[in-house]
Every structure is written in structure tokens, then in C-alpha cells.
Biotite code that builds the C-alpha atoms (Angstrom):
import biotite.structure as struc

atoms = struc.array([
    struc.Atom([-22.327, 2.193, 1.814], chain_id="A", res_id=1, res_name="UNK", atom_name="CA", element="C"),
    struc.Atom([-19.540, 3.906, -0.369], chain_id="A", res_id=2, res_name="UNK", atom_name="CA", element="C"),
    struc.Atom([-19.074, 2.906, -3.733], chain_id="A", res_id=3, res_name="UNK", atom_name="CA", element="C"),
    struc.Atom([-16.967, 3.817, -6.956], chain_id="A", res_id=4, res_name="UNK", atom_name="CA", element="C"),
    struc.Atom([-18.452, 6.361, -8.793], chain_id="A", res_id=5, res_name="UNK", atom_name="CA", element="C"),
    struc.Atom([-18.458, 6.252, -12.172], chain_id="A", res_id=6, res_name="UNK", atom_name="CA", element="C"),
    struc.Atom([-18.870, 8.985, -15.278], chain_id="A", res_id=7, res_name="UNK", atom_name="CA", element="C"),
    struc.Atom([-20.254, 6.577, -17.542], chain_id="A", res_id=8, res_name="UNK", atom_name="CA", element="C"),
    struc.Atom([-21.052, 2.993, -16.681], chain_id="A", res_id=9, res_name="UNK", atom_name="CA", element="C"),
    struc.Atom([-22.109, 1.959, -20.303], chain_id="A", res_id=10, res_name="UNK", atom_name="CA", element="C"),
    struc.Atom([-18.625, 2.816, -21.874], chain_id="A", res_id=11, res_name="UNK", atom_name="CA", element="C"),
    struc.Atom([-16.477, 1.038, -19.446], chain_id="A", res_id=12, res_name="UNK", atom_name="CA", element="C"),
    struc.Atom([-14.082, -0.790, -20.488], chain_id="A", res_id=13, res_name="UNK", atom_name="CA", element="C"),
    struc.Atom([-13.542, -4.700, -19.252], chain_id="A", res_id=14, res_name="UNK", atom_name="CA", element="C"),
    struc.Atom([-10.688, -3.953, -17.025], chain_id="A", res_id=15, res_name="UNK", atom_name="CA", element="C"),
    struc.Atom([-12.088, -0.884, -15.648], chain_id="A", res_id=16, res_name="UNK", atom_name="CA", element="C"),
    struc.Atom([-15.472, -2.744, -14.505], chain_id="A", res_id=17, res_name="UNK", atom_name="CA", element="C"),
    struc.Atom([-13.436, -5.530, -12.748], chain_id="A", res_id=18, res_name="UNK", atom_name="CA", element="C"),
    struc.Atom([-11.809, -2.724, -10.768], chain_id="A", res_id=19, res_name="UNK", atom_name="CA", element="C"),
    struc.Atom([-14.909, -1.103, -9.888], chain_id="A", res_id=20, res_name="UNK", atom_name="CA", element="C"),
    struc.Atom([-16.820, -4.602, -9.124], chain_id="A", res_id=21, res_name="UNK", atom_name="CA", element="C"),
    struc.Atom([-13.423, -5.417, -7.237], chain_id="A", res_id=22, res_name="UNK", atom_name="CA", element="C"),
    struc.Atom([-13.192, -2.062, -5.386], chain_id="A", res_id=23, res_name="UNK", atom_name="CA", element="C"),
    struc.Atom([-16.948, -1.855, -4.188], chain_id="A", res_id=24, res_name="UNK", atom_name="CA", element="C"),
    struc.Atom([-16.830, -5.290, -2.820], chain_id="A", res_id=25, res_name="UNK", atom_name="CA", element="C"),
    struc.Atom([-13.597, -3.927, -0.711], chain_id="A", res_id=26, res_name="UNK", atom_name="CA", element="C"),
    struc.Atom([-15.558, -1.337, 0.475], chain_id="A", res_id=27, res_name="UNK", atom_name="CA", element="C"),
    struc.Atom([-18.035, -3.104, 2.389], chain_id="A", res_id=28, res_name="UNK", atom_name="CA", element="C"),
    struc.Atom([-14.951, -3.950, 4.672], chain_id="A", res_id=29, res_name="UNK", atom_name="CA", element="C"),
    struc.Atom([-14.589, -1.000, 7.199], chain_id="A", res_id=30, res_name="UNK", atom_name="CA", element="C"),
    struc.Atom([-10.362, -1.269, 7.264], chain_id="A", res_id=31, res_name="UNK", atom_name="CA", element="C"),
    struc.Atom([-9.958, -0.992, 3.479], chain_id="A", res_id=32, res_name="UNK", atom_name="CA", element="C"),
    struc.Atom([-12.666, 1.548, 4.076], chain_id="A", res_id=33, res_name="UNK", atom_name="CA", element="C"),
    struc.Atom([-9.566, 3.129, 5.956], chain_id="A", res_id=34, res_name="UNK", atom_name="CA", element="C"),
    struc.Atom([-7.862, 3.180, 2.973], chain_id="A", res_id=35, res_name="UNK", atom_name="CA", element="C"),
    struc.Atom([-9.607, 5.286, 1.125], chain_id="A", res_id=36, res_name="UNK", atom_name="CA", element="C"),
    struc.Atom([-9.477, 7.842, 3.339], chain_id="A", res_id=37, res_name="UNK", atom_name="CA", element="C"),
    struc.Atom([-6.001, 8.143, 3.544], chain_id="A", res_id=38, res_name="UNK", atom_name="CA", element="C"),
    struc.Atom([-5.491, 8.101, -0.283], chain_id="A", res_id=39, res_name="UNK", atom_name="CA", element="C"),
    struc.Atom([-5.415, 11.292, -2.542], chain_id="A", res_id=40, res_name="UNK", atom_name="CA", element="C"),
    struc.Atom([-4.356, 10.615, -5.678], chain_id="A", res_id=41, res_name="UNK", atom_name="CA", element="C"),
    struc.Atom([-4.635, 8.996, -9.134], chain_id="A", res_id=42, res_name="UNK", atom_name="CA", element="C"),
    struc.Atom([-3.789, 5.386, -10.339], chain_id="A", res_id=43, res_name="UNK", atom_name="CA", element="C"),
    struc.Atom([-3.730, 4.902, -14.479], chain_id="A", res_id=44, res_name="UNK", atom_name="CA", element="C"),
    struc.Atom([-4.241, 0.537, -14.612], chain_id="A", res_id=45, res_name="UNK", atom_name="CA", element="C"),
    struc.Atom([-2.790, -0.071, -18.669], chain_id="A", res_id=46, res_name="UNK", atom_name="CA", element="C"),
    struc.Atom([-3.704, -3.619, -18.986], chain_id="A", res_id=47, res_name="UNK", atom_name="CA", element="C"),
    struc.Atom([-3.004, -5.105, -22.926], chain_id="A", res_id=48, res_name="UNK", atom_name="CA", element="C"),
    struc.Atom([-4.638, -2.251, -24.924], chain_id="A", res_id=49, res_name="UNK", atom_name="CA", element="C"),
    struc.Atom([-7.229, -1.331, -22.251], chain_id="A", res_id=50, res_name="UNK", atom_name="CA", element="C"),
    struc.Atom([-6.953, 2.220, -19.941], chain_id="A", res_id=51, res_name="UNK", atom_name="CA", element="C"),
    struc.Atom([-8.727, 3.165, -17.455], chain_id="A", res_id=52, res_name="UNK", atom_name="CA", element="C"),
    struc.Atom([-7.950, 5.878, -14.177], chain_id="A", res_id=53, res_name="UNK", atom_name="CA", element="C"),
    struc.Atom([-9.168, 5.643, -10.292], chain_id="A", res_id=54, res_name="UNK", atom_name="CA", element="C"),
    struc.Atom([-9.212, 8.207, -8.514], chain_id="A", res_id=55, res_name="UNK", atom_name="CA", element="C"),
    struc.Atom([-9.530, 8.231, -4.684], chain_id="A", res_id=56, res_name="UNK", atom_name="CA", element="C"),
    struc.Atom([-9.820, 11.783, -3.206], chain_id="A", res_id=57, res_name="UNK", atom_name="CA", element="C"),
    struc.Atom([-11.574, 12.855, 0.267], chain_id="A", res_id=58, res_name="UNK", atom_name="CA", element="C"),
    struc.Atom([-12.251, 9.075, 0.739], chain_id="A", res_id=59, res_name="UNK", atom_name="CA", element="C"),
    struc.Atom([-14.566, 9.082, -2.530], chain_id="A", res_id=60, res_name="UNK", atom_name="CA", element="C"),
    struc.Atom([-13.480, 6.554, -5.376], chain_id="A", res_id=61, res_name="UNK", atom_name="CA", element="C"),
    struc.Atom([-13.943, 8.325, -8.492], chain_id="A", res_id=62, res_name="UNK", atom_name="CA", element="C"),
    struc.Atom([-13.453, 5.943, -12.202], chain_id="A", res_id=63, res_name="UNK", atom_name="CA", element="C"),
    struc.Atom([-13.581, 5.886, -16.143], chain_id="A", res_id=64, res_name="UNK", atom_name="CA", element="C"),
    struc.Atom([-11.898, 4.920, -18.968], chain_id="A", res_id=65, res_name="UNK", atom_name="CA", element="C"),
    struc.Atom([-8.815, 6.593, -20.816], chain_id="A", res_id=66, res_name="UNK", atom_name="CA", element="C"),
    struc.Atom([-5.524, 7.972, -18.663], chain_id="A", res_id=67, res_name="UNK", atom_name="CA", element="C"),
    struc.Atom([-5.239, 11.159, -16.669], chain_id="A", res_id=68, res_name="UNK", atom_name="CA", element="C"),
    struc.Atom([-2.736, 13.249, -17.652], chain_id="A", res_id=69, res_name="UNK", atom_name="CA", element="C"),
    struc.Atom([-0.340, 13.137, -14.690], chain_id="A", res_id=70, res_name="UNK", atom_name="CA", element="C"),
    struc.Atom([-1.103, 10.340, -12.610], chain_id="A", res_id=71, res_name="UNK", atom_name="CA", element="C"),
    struc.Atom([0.454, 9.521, -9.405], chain_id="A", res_id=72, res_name="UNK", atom_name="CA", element="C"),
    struc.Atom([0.546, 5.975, -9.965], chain_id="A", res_id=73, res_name="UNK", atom_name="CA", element="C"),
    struc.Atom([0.662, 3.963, -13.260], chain_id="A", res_id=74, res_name="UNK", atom_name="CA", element="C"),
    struc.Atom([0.443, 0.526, -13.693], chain_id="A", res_id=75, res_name="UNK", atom_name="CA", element="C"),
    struc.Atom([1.140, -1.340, -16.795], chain_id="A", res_id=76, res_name="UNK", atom_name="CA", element="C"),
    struc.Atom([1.056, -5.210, -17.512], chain_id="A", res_id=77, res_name="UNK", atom_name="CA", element="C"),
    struc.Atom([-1.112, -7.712, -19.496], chain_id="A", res_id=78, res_name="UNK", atom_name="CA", element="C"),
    struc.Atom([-4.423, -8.708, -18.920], chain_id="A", res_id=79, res_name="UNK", atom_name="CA", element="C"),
    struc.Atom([-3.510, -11.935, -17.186], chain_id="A", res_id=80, res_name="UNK", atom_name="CA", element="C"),
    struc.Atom([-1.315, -10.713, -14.930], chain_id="A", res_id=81, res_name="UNK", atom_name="CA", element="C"),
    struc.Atom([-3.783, -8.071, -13.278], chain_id="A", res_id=82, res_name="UNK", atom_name="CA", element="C"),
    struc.Atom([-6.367, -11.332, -13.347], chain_id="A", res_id=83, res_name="UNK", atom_name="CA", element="C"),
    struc.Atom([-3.948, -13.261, -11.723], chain_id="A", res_id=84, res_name="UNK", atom_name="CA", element="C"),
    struc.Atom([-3.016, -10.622, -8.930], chain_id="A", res_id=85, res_name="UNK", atom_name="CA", element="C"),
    struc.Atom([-7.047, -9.797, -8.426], chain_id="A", res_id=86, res_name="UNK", atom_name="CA", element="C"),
    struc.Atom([-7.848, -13.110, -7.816], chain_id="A", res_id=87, res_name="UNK", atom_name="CA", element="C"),
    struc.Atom([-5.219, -12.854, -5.306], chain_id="A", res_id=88, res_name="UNK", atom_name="CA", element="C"),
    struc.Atom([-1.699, -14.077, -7.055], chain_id="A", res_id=89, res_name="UNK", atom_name="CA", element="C"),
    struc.Atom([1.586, -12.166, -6.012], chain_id="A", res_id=90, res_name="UNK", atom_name="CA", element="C"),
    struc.Atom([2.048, -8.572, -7.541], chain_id="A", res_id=91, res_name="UNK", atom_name="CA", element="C"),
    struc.Atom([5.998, -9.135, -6.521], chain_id="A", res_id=92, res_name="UNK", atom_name="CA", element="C"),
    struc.Atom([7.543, -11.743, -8.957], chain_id="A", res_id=93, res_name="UNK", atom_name="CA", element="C"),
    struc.Atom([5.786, -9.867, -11.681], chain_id="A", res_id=94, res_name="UNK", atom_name="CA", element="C"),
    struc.Atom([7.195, -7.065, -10.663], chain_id="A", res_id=95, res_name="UNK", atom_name="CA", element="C"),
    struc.Atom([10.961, -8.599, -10.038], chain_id="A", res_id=96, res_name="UNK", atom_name="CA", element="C"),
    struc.Atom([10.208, -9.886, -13.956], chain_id="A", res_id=97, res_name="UNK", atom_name="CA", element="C"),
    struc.Atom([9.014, -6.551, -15.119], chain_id="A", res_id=98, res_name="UNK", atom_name="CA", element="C"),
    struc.Atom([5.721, -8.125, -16.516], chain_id="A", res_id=99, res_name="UNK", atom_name="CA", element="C"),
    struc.Atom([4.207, -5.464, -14.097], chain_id="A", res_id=100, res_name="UNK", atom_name="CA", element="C"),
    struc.Atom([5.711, -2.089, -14.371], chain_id="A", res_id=101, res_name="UNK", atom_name="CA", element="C"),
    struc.Atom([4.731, 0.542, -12.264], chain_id="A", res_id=102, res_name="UNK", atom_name="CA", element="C"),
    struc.Atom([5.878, 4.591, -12.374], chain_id="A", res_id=103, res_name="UNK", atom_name="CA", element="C"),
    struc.Atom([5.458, 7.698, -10.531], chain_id="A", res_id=104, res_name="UNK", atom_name="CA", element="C"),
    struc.Atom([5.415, 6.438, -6.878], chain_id="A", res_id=105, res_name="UNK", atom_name="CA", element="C"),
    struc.Atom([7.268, 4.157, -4.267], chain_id="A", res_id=106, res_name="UNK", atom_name="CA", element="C"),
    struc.Atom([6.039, 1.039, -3.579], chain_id="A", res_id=107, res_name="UNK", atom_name="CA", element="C"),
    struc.Atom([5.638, 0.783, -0.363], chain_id="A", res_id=108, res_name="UNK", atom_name="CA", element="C"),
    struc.Atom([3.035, 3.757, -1.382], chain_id="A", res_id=109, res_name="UNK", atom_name="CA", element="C"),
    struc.Atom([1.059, 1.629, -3.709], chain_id="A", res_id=110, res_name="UNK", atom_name="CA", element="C"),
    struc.Atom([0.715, -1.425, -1.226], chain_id="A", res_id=111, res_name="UNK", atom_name="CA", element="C"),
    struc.Atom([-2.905, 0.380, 0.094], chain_id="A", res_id=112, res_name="UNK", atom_name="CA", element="C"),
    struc.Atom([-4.176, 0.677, -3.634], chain_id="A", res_id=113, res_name="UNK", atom_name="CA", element="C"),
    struc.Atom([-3.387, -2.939, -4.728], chain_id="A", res_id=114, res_name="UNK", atom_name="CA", element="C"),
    struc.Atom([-5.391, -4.334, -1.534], chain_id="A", res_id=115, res_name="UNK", atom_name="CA", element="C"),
    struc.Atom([-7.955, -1.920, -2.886], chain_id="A", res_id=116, res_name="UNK", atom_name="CA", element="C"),
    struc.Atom([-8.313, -3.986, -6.245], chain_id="A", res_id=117, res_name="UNK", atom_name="CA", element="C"),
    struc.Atom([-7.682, -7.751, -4.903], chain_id="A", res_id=118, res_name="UNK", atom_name="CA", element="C"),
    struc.Atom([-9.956, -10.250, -4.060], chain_id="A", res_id=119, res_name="UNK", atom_name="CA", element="C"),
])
């Protein structure tokens, strides 16, 4: 079965091994499998002081800590929130408050990515 791949296990951060414990598990179902596939490009996840980048290219999941330089997708917000919207809470109202800010790409866009990192 597919699965993240990762430069450096050891020096990931806490954020950035939820998303890869998160994304693996959602890769053992063949339609977010899908996903994958479809998606080229690069997410930066900012969550309190942590960093980390995904990237999904040729329907490989590629992750490690620190921002790319241009990414097509960031996404910024406190550690709670991106708890609270893995464990399957509402990504809209914190984005309606701005709690969770996102940049570089339309949202309709990111809607494939945030059922990649949800519960």
C-alpha cells in the first residue's frame, strides 16, 4: 500500500507526524487514494510555531519539516484548531473567523487535501 514518504522520520515535528499518521491511514481507502493522483502540488500546514510541507506529486505523498519556498497551498492556524478539524470538526467557521487562514489557492481546490488529513 502507498504511504507518505518521509526525509527524516526522527526530526519530525508533532504536527507533521499527525499528518503523516493521518494521511497513511487515508490511504488505505482506494477513493482518497483517487486523490492523490489528481493532486500536484505543495501544502505548507503552520500550526502555533510548528512547519511542516506535503507534497503530493505523481500520486506519491512526499513530507518533512520546515516550509517550501513557494507553496501552492498554505495553511496557518493554532494547534487546536487543526486538532479539532482532524478529528473531524468543521474547517468552515474557522475559516469565516479567520482562526484558519489559508493562501495561494481557491478553496474549492483545497477541499481534496483537507479530506486527505481528517479522520
Amino acid at each position: 500500500m502507498p504511504e507518505v514518504i518521509v526525509e527524516d522520520v526522527g526530526a519530525l515535528n508533532l504536527v507533521a507526524l499527525m499528518i503523516r499518521e493521518l494521511i497513511n491511514k487515508n490511504l488505505q481507502d482506494p477513493n482518497k487514494l483517487k486523490l492523490t493522483k489528481a493532486l500536484n502540488c505543495t501544502l505548507v500546514l503552520k500550526a502555533s510555531r510548528m512547519t511542516m510541507t506535503v507534497i503530493f506529486k505523481n500520486g506519491e505523498v512526499f513530507l518533512r519539516n520546515g516550509a517550501a519556498p513557494k507553496p501552492t497551498v498554505y495553511l496557518e492556524a493554532d494547534l487546536g484548531e487543526f486538532l479539532n478539524i482532524g478529528v473531524g470538526g468543521s474547517y468552515i467557521i474557522p475559516l469565516i473567523t479567520g482562526r484558519l487562514k489559508v493562501r495561494g489557492i481557491k478553496l474549492w481546490k483545497l477541499l481534496p487535501i483537507l479530506k486527505l488529513i481528517k479522520i
